[in-house]
C-alpha positions in Angstrom: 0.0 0.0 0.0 0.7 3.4 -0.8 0.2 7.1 -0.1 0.5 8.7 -3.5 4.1 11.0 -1.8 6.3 10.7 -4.3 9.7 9.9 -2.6 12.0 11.0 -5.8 12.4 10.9 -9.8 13.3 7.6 -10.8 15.1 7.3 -14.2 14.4 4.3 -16.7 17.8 2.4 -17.7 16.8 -0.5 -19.6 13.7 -1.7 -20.9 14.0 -5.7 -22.2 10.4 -6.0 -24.5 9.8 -10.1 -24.6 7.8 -10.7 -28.1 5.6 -13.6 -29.2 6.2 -15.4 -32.7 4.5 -12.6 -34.3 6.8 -9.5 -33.0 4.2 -8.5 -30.6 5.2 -7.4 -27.1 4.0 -10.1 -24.4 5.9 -8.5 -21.0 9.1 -6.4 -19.9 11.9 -6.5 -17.6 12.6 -2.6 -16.3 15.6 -1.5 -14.9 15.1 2.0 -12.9 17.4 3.7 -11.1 16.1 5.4 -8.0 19.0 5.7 -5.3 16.8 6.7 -2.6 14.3 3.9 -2.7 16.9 1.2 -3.2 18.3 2.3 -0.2 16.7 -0.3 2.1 14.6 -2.3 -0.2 15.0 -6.1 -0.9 14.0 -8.4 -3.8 10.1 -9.5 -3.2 9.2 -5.7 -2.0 7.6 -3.4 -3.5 7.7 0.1 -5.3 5.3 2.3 -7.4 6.4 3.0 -10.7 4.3 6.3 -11.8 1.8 4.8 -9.8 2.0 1.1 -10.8 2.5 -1.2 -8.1 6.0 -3.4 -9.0 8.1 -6.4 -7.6 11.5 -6.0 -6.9 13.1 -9.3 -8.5 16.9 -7.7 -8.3 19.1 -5.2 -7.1 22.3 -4.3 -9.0 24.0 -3.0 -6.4 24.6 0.5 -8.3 21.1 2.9 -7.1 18.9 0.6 -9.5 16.0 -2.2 -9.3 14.8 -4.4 -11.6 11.0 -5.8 -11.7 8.9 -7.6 -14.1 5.7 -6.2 -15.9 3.1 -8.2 -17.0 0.9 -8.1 -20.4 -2.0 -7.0 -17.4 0.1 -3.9 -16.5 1.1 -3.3 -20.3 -2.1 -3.0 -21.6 -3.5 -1.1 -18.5 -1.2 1.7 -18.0 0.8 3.7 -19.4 4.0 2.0 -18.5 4.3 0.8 -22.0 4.9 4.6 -23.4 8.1 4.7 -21.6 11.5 4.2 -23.4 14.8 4.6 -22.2 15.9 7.7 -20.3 12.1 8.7 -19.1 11.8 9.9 -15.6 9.2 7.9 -13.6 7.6 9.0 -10.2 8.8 6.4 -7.1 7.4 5.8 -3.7 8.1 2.8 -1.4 5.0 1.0 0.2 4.4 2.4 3.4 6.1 1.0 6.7 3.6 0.0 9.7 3.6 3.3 11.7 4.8 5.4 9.0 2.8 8.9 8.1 0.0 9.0 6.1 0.4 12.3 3.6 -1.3 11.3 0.9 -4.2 8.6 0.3 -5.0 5.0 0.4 -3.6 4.3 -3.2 -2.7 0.6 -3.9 -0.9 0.9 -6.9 -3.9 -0.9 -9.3 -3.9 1.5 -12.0 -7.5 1.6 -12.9 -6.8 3.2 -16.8 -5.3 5.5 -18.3 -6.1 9.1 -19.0 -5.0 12.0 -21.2 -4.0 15.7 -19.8 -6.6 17.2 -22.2 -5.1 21.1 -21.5 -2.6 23.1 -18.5 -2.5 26.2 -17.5 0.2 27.9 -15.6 -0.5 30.0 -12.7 1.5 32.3 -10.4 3.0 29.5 -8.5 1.0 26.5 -9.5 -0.2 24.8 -12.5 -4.3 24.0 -13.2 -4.2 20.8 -14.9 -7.3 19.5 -16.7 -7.1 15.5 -17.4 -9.4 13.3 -19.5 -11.1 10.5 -17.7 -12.3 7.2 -18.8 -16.0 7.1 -19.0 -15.6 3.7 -17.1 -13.9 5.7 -14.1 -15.9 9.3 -14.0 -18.5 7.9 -11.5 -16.0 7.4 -9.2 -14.3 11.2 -9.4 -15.9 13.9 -7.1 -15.0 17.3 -6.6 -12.3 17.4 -3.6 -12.0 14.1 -3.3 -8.7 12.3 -4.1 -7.2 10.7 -6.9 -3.5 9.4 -8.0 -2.2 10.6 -11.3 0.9 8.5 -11.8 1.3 7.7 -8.5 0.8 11.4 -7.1 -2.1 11.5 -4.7 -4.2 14.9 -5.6 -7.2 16.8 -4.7 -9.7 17.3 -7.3 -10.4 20.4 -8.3 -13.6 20.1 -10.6 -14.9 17.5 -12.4 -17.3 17.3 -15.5 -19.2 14.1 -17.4 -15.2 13.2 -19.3 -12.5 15.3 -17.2 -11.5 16.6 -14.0 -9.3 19.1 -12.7 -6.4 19.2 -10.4 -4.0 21.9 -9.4 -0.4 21.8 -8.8 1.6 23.3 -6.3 5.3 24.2 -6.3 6.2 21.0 -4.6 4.4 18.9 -7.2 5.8 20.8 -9.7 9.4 20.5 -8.8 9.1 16.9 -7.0 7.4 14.6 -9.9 6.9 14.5 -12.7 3.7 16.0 -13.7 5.7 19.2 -13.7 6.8 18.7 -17.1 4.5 16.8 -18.7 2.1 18.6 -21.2 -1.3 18.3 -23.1 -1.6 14.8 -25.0 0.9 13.1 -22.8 -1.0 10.0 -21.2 -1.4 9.1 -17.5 -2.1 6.0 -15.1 -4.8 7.1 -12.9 -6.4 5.2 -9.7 -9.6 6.1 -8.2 -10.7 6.5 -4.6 -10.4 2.5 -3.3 -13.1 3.7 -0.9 -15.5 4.4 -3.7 -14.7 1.2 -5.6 -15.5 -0.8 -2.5 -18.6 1.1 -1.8 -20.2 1.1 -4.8 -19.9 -3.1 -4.9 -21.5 -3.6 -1.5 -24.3 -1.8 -2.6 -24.6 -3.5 -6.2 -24.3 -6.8 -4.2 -27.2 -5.6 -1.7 -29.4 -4.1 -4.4 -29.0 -1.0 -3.4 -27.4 0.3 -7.1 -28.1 -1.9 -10.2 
């Protein structure tokens, strides 16, 4: 589990694409260098990549990791844009008794969405991001969401989009600071509201 505090820009070093008989991409091996969350970290743990929760199955020795990702996590996120030399966001899951900044995030990307427009502001950035139509249900105006693994208050929402705004730290500390309109993001809703919405399906409360 996660709180959506991104502990440091990661950097990706190596990405090994396996390939079925046809050329097509099955899974990955990543190799990301993050010298702060290496630090204590052992193979079997694990650390969000931009929000996607990953194994640790090695550690070089040299401020790197390397983890598996699955055809799920591929076609589910938008791990599969990265290449070689793109910065990621990184957070370690959360130590028993550690402080809760953020917001329950489990690093289960729930899709993908698109940062449909940004607009700078004195000392922030309001950032406008495309939703899923499967997912806008479970957006509501300042509740939280994680947008590549940075937990966020939403600003506004609408029937396709919400809104979020970014402060300096956010700006400086991840890498939602750079990225501009068209560039695509893993985004996980509210657990909470997931949850909720199920136990009432399953009581006939919603249909």
């Amino acid at each position: 589990m996660f709180t959506g505090i991104v502990e440091e820009i990661g950097t990706i070093e190596a990405l090994e694409p396996a390939r079925d008989a046809g050329g097509a991409v099955t899974d990955a091996r990543v190799r990301v260098r993050g010298p702060l969350v290496v630090q204590d970290a052992r193979p079997g743990d694990s650390i969000a990549v931009s929000g996607v929760c990953l194994t640790v199955t090695e550690l070089p020795g040299d401020g790197t990791f390397v983890a598996d990702v699955m055809p799920e996590t591929l076609r589910r996120t938008a791990l599969g844009d990265l290449v070689v030399g793109s910065p990621v966001n990184l957070e370690r899951a959360l130590a028993v008794g550690g402080r809760y900044g953020g917001h329950v995030v489990q690093g289960h990307v729930d899709g993908v969405g698109l940062i449909r427009r940004r607009t700078p502001g004195p000392r922030w950035d309001d950032v406008e991001v495309e939703v899923p139509a499967e997912l806008a249900r479970y957006v509501a105006e300042k509740g939280s969401i994680a947008v590549s693994g940075v937990s966020l208050t939403v600003t506004h929402v609408s029937d396709d989009a919400f809104g979020v705004s970014l402060i300096p730290t956010t700006l400086a500390a991840t890498t939602l600071g750079t990225l501009q309109a068209g560039s695509r993001v893993n985004l996980e809703v509210d657990a909470l509201a997931k949850y909720t919405e199920r136990l009432l399906t399953a009581a006939g409360v919603l249909r």
